[in-house]
C-alpha positions, 0 to 999 in steps of 0.5 A: 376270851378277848380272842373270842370277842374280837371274832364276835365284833368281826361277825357283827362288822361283816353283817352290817357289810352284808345288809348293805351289799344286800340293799344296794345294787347289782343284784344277782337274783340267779345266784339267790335262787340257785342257792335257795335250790341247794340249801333249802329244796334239798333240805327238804327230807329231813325238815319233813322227818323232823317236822313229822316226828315231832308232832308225832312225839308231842301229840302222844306225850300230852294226850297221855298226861292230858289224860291224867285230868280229864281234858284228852280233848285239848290236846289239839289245843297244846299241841299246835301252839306248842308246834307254832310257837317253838318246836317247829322254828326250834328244831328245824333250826337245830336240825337243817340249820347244822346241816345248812350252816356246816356246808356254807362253812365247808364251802367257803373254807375250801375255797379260802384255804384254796385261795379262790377267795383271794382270786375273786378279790385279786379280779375285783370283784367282791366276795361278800357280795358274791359269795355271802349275800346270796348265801345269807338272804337264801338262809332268810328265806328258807328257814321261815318257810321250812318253819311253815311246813313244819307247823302244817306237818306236825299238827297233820302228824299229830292229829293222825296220831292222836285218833289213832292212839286217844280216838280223837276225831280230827275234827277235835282236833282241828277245832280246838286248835283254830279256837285257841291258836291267834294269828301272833302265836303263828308269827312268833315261830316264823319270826323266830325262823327268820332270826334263826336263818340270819343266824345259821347263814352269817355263822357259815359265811363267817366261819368259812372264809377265817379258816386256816390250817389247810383241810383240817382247818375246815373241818374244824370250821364246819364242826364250830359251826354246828356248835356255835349256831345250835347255841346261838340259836338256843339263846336266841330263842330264850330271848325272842320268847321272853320278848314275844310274851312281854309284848 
């Protein structure tokens, strides 16, 4: 338990050196986008497997028990608030977060266990600014926006579905969702997002550059990554949802 805390109180201290390298210069803008281009363009299939599904499951689910009261026609109404408020930011973090956070955890753990870290400190230069800043703020960037497209894709998937299978127009669809969703329910997901990118980008960062035990440190770095942040990001969630309503 004290072990896990001191890990804890280092993750904390390298986040707080890593907002400050990320608001002070040099910057390297090229390195921002490069990483933005990895992590997040090739996410991209899966965020949109994730995001399709999603609304497709969601969509058949509560016009089936809609149904069972007489008010089939809300189901545009339950479906995109559900979508903005928690499947979309949730699942996509669940899902391009493992894969995001367990490949910066590889990364940078076989370049610890190769000593590239220490070659990067021995020629001066600093490797949280070169090497997780760029990672962390890409993780800030792409988890909001594939949140985005998640919402946009499983309401399409859903109201596809649901005229299909419940004959409702898509026009019912759209307008019971516009007459019920506000502009908050909408930015509680991306701000979930933005925490949840924070979340998988430090995680990976950290978890790469403590491994020890040569390749069979990394890969057990890499498998503590997706378990630590799919529960990081279930906690996160319960709070930033109970704050979200209290507000």
């Amino acid at each position: 338990m004290e072990a896990r805390l001191v890990r804890l109180g280092e993750l904390m201290v390298m986040a707080g050196k890593v907002a400050r390298r990320a608001v002070t210069p040099p910057f390297a803008p090229s390195a921002l986008v490069y990483q933005v281009e990895a992590l997040g363009v090739r996410s991209l299939p899966i965020a949109l497997l994730t995001a399709t599904f999603a609304g497709l499951v969601i969509a058949l689910q509560f016009g089936y028990f809609l149904g069972r009261f007489g008010v089939q026609y809300t189901v545009g109404r339950v479906v995109v608030l559900t979508l903005f408020r928690e499947l979309s930011p949730v699942l996509i973090a669940l899902t391009v977060g493992a894969r995001v956070g367990s490949g910066i955890a590889a990364e940078l753990g076989s370049m610890t266990v190769t000593e590239q870290v220490d070659a990067i400190r021995a020629l001066g230069a600093d490797p949280l600014r070169k090497l997780v800043v760029p990672r962390v703020l890409a993780c800030f960037i792409l988890m909001p926006a594939l949140t985005v497209l998640a919402d946009a894709i499983g309401m399409v998937a859903g109201a596809v579905i649901v005229n299909v299978q419940y004959s409702i127009s898509h026009t019912q669809f759209f307008q019971g969702a516009l007459d019920t969703v506000v502009m908050s329910d909408f930015l509680s997901g991306v701000f979930k997002g933005l925490v949840f990118g924070g979340i998988v980008g430090l995680v990976g960062c950290f978890r790469g550059l403590i491994v020890e035990g040569g390749t069979e440190g990394v890969g057990h770095a890499t498998t503590q990554t997706v378990a630590i942040t799919s529960v990081s990001v279930l906690l996160a969630d319960f709070f930033i949802t109970k704050l979200t309503l209290w507000l």
